[in-house]
PLY file of the C-alpha trace (Angstrom):
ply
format ascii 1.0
element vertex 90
property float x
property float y
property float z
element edge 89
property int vertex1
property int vertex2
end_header
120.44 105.52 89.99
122.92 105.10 87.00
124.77 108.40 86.06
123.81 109.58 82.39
127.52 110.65 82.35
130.18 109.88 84.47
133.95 110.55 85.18
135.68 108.89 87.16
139.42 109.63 88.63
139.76 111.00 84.57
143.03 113.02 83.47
144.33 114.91 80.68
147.40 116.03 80.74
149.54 117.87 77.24
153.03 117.24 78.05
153.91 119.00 81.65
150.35 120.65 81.23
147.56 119.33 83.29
144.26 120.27 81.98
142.51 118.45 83.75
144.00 115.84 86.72
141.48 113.20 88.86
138.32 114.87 88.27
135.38 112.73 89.36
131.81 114.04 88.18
128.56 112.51 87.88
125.67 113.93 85.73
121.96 112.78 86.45
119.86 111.53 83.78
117.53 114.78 83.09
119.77 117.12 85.14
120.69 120.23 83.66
124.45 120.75 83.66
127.19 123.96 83.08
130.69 124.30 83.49
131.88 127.54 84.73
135.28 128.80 85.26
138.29 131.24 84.02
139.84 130.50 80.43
142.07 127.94 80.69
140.53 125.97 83.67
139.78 122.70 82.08
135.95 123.28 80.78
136.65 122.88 76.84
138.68 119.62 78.00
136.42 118.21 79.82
133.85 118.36 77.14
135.98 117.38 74.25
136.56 114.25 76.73
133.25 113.66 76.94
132.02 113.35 73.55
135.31 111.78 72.19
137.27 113.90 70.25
139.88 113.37 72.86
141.23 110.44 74.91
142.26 110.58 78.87
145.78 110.32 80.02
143.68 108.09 82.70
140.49 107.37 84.67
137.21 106.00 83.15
134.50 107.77 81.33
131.11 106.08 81.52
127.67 107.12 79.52
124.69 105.17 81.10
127.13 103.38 82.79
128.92 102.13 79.42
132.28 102.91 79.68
132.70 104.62 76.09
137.34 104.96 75.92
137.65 103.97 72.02
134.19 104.64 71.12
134.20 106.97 68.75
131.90 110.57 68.81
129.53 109.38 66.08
128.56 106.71 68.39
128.19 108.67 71.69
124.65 109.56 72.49
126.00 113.57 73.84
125.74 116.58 72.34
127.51 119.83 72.93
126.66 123.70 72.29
128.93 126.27 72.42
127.20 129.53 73.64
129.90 131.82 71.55
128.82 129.72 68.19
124.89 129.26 68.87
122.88 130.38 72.34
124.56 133.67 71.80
125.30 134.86 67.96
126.93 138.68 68.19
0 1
1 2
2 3
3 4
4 5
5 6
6 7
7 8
8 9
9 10
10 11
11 12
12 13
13 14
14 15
15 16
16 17
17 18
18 19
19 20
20 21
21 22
22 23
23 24
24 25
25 26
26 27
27 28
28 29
29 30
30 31
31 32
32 33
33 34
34 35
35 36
36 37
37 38
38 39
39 40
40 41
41 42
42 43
43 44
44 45
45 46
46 47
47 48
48 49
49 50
50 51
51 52
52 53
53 54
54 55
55 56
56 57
57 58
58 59
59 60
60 61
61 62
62 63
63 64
64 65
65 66
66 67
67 68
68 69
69 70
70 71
71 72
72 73
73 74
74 75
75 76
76 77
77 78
78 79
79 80
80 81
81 82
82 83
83 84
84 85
85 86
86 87
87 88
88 89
C-alpha cells in the first residue's frame, strides 16, 4: 500500500543544529497521526517539512508516493492544525 506521506532518510539541520537528522516515517492513507515530544525535539520541523514551508538538508519527502522537494505548499494536498491556535483556544 502507497504511504499518504512519507519520509524517507529526511534531515534538517540550522547551521551546527540538527532538528531533525535521518528520520524515516510513513503515514497510512486514513491513519490518524500525532507527534509528541519535549519543546525543541523536532515536531514543528517535521511538519513545516511536510507541507513545504521548509526544504530538507537531505532525504526524500513523498505524498502519495509523489516526491513533492520544490513543490510549493499551495500545491500540497496536507493540512496542519496547531492545537495552541485552534483544537484548544484559552
Amino acid at each position: 500500500m502507497t504511504a499518504a506521506v512519507s519520509l524517507q532518510k529526511v534531515s534538517r539541520h540550522f547551521g551546527p543544529v540538527k532538528a531533525m537528522d535521518g528520520v524515516d516515517l510513513d503515514v497510512a492513507p486514513g491513519e490518524f497521526f500525532a507527534m509528541l515530544g519535549p519543546s525543541g525535539s523536532g515536531k514543528t520541523t517535521c511538519l513545516r517539512l511536510i507541507a513545504g514551508f521548509e526544504q530538507p538538508t537531505s532525504g526524500t519527502i513523498r505524498i502519495f508516493d509523489e516526491a513533492v522537494e520544490g513543490v510549493p505548499p499551495y500545491r500540497r494536498n496536507v493540512n496542519t492544525v496547531f492545537q495552541d491556535y485552534a483544537l484548544f483556544p484559552h
